[in-house]
N, C-alpha and C positions, 0 to 999 in steps of 0.2 A: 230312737236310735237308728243311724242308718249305716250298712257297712255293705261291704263288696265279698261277693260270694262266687263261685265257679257258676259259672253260664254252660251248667252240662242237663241237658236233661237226666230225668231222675230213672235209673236203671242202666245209664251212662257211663260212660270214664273216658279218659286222656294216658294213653300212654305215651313216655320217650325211655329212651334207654343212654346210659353213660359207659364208658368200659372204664377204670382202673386199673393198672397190673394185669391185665388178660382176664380179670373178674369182671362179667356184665350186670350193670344195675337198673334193672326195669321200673320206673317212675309210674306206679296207677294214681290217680287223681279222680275222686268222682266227687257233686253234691250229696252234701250229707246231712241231711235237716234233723236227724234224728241218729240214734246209734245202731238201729236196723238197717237203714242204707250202707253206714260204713261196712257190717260184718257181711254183707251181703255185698261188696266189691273184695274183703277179703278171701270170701268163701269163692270166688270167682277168680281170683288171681292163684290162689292154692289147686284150684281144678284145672286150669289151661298151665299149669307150672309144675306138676306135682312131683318132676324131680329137682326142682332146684335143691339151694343148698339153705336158704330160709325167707322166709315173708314177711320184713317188720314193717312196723305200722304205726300212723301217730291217725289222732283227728282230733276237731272242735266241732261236736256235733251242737253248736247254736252260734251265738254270737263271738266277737270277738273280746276276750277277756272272760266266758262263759268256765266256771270255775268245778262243774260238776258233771255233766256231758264229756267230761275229755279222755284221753289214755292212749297210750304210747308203750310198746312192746318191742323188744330184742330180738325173740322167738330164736333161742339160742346163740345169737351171737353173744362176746362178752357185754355184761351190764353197760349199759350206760354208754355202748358204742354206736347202736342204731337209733330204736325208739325215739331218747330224747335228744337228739341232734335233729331229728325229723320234725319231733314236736317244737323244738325250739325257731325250725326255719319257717313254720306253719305260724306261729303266734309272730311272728318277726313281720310275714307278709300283711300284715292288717285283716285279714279272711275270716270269716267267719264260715258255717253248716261245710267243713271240708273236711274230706275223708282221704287219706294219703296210703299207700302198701309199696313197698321197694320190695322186689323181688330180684334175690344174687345168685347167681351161678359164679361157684367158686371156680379160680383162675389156674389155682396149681399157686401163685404167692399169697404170702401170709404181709398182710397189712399193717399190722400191730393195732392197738388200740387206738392212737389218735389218729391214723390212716382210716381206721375203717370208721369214724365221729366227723371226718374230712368228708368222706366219701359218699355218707348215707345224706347228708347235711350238702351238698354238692347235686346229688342225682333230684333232691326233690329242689333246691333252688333252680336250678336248671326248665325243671319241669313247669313249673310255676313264672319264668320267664315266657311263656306262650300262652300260659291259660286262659281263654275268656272270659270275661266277668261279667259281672249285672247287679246292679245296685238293689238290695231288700230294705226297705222301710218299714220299721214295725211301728204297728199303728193299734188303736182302742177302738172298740165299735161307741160311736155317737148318733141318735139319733134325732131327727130334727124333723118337726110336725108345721106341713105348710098348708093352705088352701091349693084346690084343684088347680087356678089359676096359675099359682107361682108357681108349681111343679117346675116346670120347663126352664122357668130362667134358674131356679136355686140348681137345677141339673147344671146347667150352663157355667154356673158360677161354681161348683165342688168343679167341674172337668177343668176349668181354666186354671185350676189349685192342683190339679193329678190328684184328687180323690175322689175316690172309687167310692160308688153307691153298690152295698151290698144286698140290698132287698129293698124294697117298697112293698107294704101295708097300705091299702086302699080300703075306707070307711065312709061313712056317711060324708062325714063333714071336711076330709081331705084326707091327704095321704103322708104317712112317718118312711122317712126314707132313715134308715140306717148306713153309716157310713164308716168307710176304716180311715180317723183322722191319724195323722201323723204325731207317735209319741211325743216325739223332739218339738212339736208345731205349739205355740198358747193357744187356745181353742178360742178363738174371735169371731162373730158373728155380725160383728158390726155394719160395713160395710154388705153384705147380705140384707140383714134388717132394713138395711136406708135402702137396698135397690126394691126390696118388696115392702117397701109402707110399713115396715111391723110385724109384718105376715108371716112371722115365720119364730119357733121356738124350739128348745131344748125338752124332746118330750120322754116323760117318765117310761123306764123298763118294766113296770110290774104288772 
């Protein structure tokens, strides 16, 4: 699977801000590969904020459509007016590992409920109009056992494909290079095989 993720480094964030009705909407965005990252851009929005008037929050801490990783919070606004207007702009944007916090400073006017589902649902589209992105590929470790010789061209040949060699094992009689193939990818060897004679196979993990 390959999907689009914030291009933040990891202990990062993207702030903007939106006003509404004289209420300011502070937009955090950070990478969130995990649900550690997310609390830990909330816990950092709550410490540089600590009087506003609340800090809701959605993520997808993995992929996109990732059904267990997820959660979206109010954090006292009425139900159903932050959180999931947040979560819903997050899953809308295609994004996958993204951690999102709207921090409000109240205006003095009262919004009503579909006002403030407008508003929360606004500040992170907004925000998400700038973000940088970067393409994640998930991938299976494969590894493949050449002679000393073909090293260099089977290297040649995963680079010319953008996969990455993650280790080489060096033995007697040649070297297992492990590699991260591409989920979405049919694992093909073929072409490889005809440029090294043969020389080259799918070697056992045990």
């Amino acid at each position: 699977m390959r999907y689009a993720v914030p291009d933040i480094p990891a202990g990062h964030w993207r702030e903007t801000a939106l006003e509404v009705e004289r209420s300011r909407f502070i937009t955090w965005l950070c990478l969130a590969p995990d649900i550690t990252a997310f609390e830990a851009l909330l816990a950092e929005a709550r410490r540089t904020h600590p009087n506003a008037s609340h800090h809701c929050s959605a993520f997808i801490a993995g992929p996109p459509g990732e059904q267990a990783a997820i959660g979206f919070s109010d954090d006292g606004e009425p139900g159903g007016t932050a959180g999931r207007p947040m979560f819903q702009v997050l899953q809308g944007s295609g994004l996958g590992q993204v951690g999102c916090v709207v921090t409000r400073y109240f205006g003095g006017t009262k919004l009503g409920t579909g006002g403030l589902a407008r508003a929360y649902a606004q500040a992170v589209a907004q925000a998400l109009e700038t973000l940088p992105r970067r393409e994640v590929i998930e991938r299976t470790p494969q590894q493949l056992k050449v002679d000393f010789a073909g090293e260099a061209e089977a290297r040649a040949w995963l680079a010319d494909r953008d996969i990455p060699v993650e280790q080489a094992d060096y033995g007697a009689d040649g070297v297992v290079l492990t590699v991260g193939w591409p989920r979405d990818t049919e694992l093909d060897l073929a072409s490889l095989e005809a440029r090294l004679r043969g020389r080259v196979r799918l070697a056992s993990r045990d």
